[in-house]
N, C-alpha and C positions, 0 to 999 in steps of 0.2 A: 504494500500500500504506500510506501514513503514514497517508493521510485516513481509512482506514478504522479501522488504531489508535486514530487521537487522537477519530475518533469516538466506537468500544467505549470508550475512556477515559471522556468525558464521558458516554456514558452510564450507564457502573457509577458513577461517582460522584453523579451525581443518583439512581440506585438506593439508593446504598449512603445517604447524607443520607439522602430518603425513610427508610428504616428506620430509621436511628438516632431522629430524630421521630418516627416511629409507635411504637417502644421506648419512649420517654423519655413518649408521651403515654397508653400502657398501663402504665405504672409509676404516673402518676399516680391512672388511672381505678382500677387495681385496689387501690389504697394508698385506695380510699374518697373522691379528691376530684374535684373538678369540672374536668377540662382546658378546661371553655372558654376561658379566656384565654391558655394556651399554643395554643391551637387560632387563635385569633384573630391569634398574632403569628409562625403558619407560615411566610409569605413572609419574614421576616424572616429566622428563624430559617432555611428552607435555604437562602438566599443567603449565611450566615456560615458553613453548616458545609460549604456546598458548596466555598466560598473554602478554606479549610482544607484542604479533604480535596485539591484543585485540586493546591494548595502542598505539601502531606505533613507542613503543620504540626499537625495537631491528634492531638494523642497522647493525650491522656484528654479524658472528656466526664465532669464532674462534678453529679449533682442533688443540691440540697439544699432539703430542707423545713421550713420553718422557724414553729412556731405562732407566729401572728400579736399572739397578746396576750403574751408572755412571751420571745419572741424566743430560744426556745430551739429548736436542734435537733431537729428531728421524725425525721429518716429522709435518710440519707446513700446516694445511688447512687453509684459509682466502676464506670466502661467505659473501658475499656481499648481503645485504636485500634494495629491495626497493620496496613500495607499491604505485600500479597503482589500482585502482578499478572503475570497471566498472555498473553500475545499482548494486553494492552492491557484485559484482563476485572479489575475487582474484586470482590469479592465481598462479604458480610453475611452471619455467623452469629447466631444466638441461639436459645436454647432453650425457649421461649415456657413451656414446662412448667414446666420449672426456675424462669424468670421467678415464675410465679404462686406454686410453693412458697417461694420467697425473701421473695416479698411478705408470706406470708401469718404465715412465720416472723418479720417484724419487725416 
């Protein structure tokens, strides 16, 4: 019975990464800019939030956009992490709708 928990574990949390990444690189695209190079440092990136999420340390996921000539603040994300698991299941909300109206509001 454990193997099959700490299975369902690892594999909600590589679900649950996957989404946060696919979030965080439709925030980009719809905020107007080009994700290829968050696209390009994927592997990196779920192997840090997968570690995270592993440990139950990663409590907020912060983006921030920053114009390149002026170095000022473009566009601030704040995600909020909290872990519920259920028989070893976690799971990934978000409102993909809500998403694009937020976007489109800032």
């Amino acid at each position: 019975m454990t193997a099959v928990i700490t299975y369902s574990r690892t594999q909600s949390v590589t679900y649950v990464a996957d989404n946060i990444l696919k979030s965080l690189k439709d925030i980009i695209r719809l905020s107007g800019m080009d994700p290829t190079n968050f696209a390009n440092d994927t592997q990196i990136n779920m192997r840090g939030i997968k570690a995270w999420l592993e440990t139950e340390d990663l409590e907020q996921i912060i983006l921030e956009i920053f114009d390149p000539i002026t170095n000022e603040l473009i566009l601030r994300w704040d995600i909020e992490v909290s872990y519920s698991w259920s028989a070893g299941d976690g799971n990934f909300w978000t409102d993909t709708d809500q998403l694009r109206w937020a976007i489109s509001k800032a």
